[in-house]
C-alpha positions in Angstrom: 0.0 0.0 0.0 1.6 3.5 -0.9 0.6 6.6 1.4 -0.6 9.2 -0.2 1.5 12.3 1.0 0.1 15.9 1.1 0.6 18.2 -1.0 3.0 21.2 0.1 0.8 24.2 -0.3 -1.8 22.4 1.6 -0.1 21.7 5.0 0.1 23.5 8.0 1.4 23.3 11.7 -1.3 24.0 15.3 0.1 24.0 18.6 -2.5 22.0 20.4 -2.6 20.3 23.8 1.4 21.1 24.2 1.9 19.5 21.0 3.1 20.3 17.2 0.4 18.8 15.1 0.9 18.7 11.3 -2.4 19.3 9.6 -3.2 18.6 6.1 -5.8 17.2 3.7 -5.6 13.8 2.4 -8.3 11.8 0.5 -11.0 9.5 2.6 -9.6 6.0 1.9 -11.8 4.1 -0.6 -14.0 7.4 -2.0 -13.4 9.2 -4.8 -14.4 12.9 -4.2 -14.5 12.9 -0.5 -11.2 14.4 1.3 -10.5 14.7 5.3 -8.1 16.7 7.3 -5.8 14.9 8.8 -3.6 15.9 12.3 -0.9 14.4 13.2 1.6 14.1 15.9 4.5 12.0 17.7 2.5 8.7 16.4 -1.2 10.1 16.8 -3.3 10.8 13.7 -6.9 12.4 14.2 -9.3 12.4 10.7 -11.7 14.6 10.7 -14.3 14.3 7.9 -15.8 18.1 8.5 -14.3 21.0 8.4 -14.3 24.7 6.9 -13.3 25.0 3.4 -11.0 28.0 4.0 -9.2 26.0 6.9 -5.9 27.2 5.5 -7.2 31.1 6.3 -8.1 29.7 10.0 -6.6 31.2 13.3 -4.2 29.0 15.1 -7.1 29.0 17.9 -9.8 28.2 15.4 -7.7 24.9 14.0 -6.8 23.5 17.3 -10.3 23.2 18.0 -10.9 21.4 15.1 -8.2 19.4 16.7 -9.4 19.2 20.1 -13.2 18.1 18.9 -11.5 15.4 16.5 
């Protein structure tokens, strides 16, 4: 199975919870159209399925909650 790596004008970093998260879009595994943000951090990956279109224009404060309800 190859991972599907984000691309780089769609990734950012959130300081949630004491931690660096690296946030970024990836596709929902096995659909076609639909595509999830993904955090990650030290071996911890949260998906979250919905989310703001603009989340690139989002506050740090606005993204880690995102985070913190993922």
């Amino acid at each position: 199975m190859t991972a599907v790596q984000p691309s780089a004008n769609t990734a950012r970093s959130v300081v949630y919870d004491g931690r660096v998260w690296s946030v970024s879009e990836h596709p929902v595994p096995y659909s076609r159209n639909r595509r999830s943000l993904v955090f990650s951090s030290d071996g911890v990956a949260r998906r979250v399925q919905h989310y703001p279109a603009n989340w690139l224009e989002l506050s740090e404060e606005a993204l880690a909650a995102i985070c913190a309800h993922a």
